[in-house]
N, C-alpha and C positions, 0 to 999 in steps of 0.2 A: 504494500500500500504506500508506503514512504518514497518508495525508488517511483513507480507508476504515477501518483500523485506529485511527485515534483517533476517528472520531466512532463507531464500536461501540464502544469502552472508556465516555465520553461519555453515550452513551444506557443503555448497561448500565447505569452507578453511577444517572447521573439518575432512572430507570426503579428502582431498587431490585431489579435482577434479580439472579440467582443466577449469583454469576461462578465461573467453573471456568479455572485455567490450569496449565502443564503448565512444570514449572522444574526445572534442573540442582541449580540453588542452588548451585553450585562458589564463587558471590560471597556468603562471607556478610553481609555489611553490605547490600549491593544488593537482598539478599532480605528483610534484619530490614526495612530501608527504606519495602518493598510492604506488606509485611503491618502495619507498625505505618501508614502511610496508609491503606490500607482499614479497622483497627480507627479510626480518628480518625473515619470519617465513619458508624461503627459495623454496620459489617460483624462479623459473626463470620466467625475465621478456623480452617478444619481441615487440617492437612496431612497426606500421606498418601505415604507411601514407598514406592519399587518399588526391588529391588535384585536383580541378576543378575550372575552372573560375565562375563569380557570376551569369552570368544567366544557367551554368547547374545547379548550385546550387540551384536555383530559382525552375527550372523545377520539379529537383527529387522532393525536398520539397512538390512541387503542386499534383504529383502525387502518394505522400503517403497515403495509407489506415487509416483508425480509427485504428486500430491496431500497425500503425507502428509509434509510437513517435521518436521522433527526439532527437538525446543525447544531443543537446543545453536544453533540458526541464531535461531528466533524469541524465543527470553525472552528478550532485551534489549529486542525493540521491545514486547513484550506487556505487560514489568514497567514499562517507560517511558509506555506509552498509560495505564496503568490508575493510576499516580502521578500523573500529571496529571489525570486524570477526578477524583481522589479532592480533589487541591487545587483544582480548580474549582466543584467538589461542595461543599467549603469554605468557599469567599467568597462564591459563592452563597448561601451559607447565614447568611451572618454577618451 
């Protein structure tokens, strides 16, 4: 997951693709952190809030597939892959 998940962060940034991810943001500094490395290597960045009471929250949770993990588990490894794509993106560039 570590190797796979950073070199799609990697190809994404290099690649100039259209990144999408999915964040608690409960960290705020961890989040300003992403978003101001993606603006460095000039990304625009939009964010976009979803907000429900605790038991929809509850529900969707319940009725997630094996497939569909929850960004409480993955936005650390996905804000971590995409921070380093963006500093390599960097020195590359420099």
């Amino acid at each position: 997951m570590e190797i796979v998940g950073a070199m799609i962060a990697h190809r994404a940034v290099a690649e100039r693709r259209h990144i999408v991810t999915e964040l608690i943001g409960a960290d705020y500094e961890a989040t300003v952190h992403l978003i101001e490395a993606m603006r460095s290597i000039g990304y625009e960045i939009s964010v976009n809030g979803v907000n429900c009471d605790v038991e929809e929250a509850q529900r969707r949770n319940l009725e997630r597939g094996n497939d569909n993990i929850s960004c409480y588990f993955a936005e650390e490894y996905q804000r971590r892959w995409l921070i380093e794509a963006a500093g390599s993106e960097q020195t590359s560039s420099a």
